[in-house]
C-alpha positions as CSV (number, residue, x, y, z in Angstrom):
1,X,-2.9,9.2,-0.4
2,X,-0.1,11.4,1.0
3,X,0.9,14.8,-0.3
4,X,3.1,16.4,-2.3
5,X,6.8,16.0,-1.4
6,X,8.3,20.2,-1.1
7,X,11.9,20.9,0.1
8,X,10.2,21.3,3.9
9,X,9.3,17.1,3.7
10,X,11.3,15.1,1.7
11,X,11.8,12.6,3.7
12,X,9.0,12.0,5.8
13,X,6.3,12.8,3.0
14,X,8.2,10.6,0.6
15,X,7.4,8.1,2.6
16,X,4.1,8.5,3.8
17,X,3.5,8.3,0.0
18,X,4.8,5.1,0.1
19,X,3.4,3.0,2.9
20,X,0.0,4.9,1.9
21,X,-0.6,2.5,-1.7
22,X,-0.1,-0.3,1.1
23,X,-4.0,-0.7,1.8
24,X,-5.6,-4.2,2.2
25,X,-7.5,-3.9,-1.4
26,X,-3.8,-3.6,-2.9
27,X,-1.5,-5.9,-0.8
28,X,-3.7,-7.9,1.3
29,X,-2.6,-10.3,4.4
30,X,-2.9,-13.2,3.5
31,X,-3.0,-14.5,7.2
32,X,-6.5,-13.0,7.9
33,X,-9.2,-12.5,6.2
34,X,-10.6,-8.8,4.8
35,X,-12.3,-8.1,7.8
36,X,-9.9,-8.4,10.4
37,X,-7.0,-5.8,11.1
38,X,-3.8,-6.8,12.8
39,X,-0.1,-4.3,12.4
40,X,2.1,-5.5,10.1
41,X,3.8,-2.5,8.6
42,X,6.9,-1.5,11.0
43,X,9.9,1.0,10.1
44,X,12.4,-1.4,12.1
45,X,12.8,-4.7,12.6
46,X,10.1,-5.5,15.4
47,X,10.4,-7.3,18.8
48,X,9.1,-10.7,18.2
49,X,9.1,-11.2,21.7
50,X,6.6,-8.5,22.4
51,X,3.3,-9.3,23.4
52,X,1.8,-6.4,20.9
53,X,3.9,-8.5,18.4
54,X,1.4,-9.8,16.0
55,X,3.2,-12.6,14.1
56,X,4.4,-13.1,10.4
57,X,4.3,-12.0,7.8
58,X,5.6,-8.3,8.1
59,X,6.5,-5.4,6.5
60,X,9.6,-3.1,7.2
61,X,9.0,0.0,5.2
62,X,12.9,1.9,5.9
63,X,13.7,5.2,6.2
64,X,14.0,7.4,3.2
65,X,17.0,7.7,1.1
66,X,17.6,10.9,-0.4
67,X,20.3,12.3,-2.6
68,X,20.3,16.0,-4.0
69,X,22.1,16.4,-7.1
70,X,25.2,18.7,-6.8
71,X,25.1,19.9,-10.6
72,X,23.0,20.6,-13.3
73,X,20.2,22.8,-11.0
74,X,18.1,25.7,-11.7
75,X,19.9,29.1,-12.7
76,X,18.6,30.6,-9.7
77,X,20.0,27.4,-7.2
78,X,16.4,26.8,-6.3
79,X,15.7,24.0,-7.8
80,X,17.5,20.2,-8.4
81,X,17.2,16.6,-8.9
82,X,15.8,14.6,-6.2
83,X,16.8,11.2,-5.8
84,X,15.1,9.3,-3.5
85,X,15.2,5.0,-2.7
86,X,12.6,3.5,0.3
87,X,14.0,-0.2,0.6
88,X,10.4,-2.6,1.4
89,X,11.5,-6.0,3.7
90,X,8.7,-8.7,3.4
91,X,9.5,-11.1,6.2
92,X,7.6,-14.7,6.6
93,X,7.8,-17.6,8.2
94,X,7.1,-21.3,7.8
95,X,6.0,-21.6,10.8
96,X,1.8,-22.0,11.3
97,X,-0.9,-24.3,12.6
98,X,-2.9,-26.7,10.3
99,X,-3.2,-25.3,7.1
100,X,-1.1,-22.2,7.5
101,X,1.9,-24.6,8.8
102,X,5.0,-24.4,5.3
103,X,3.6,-21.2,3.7
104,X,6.2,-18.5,4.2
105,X,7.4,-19.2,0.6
106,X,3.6,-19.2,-1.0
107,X,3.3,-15.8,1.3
108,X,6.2,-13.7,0.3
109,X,5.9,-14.3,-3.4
110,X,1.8,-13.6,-3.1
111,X,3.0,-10.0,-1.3
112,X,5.7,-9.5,-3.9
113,X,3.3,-10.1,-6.2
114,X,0.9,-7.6,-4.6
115,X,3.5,-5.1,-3.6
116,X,4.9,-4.7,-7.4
117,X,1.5,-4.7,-8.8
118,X,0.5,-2.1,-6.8
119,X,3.7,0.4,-7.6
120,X,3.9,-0.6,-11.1
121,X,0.2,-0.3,-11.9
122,X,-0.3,3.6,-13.9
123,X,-2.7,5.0,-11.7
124,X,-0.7,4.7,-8.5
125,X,2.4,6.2,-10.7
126,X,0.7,8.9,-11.8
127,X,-0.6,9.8,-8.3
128,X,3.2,9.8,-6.7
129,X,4.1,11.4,-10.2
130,X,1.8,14.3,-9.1
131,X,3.3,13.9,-5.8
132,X,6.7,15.2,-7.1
133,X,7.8,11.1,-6.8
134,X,8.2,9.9,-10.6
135,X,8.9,6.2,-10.4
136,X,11.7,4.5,-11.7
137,X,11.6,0.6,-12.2
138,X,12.0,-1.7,-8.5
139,X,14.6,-3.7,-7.7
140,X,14.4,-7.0,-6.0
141,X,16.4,-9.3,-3.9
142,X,16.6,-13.0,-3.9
143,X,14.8,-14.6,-1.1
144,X,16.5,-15.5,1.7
145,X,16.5,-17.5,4.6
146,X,17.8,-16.6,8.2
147,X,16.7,-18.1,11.8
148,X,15.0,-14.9,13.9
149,X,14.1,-16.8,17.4
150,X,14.9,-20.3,16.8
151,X,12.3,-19.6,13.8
152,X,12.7,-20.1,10.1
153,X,12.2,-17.1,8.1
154,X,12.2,-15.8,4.5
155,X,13.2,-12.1,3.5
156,X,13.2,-10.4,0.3
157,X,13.6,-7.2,-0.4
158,X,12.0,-4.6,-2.8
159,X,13.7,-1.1,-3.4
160,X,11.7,1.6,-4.7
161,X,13.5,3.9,-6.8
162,X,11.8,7.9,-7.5
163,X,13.7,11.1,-8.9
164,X,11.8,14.1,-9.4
165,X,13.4,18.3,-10.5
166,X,11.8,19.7,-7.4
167,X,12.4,22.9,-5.8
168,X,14.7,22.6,-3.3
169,X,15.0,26.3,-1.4
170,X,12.7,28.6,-0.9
């Protein structure tokens, strides 16, 4: 796991913490098997034309959000709500060979599935709790469709909400 989220990181440790519960034991590819590693977490849409491009699906894990509250701090100014939102894109495609060939659909709800299991489940709350990130319920997107290449795709998005009274100067 990442580490605790101070006034000197809040938006690079926020998320860390984040793309860290993203492990193969709690979303899994579901185009390879367990023992096999390919990238598949980006921060930006990737270059599908790149040879270091490693197909569908992906992940785009986007920059931190972060709003400081402007009232209602410490008496001392030091310390305030944090309000932070990390928008997850899961991006397939229908595209594959044999078997694999008309499964974006089948794969973005299976990493939904994962990827909302894995932030709502207590443990993994507690441990961004602890990390000054208490979790506030996700909110999804409808899936979508779009043409990237001449190449059907679907995109859904999950947004991650956290707040947290952190100290926010030293």
């Amino acid at each position: 796991m990442a580490n605790q989220v101070t006034y000197t990181n809040l938006f690079s440790e926020s998320r860390n913490n984040v793309i860290a519960l993203i492990t193969s034991s709690n979303v899994p590819d579901p185009t390879i098997s367990s023992a096999e590693f390919r990238k598949w977490i980006y921060s930006r849409e990737p270059d599908i034309k790149s040879s270091s491009f490693k197909g569908y699906p992906y992940l785009i894990i986007n920059p931190t959000d972060l709003d400081i509250e402007k009232e209602k701090g410490s008496l001392d100014g030091k310390s305030k709500f944090v309000y932070w939102d990390i928008e997850i894109e899961i991006v397939t495609s229908d595209r594959g060979y044999g078997e694999n060939d008309a499964k974006g659909l089948l794969h973005i709800d299976a990493i939904s599935d994962d990827l909302l299991k894995t932030y709502m489940n207590i443990t993994n709350r507690k441990t961004l709790s602890t990390n000054s990130m208490k979790f506030v319920i996700p909110t999804t997107t409808a899936v979508g469709t779009e043409v990237i290449d001449n190449e059907l795709v679907y995109r859904r998005s999950i947004l991650l909400s956290f707040k947290s009274r952190i100290k926010i100067s030293s």
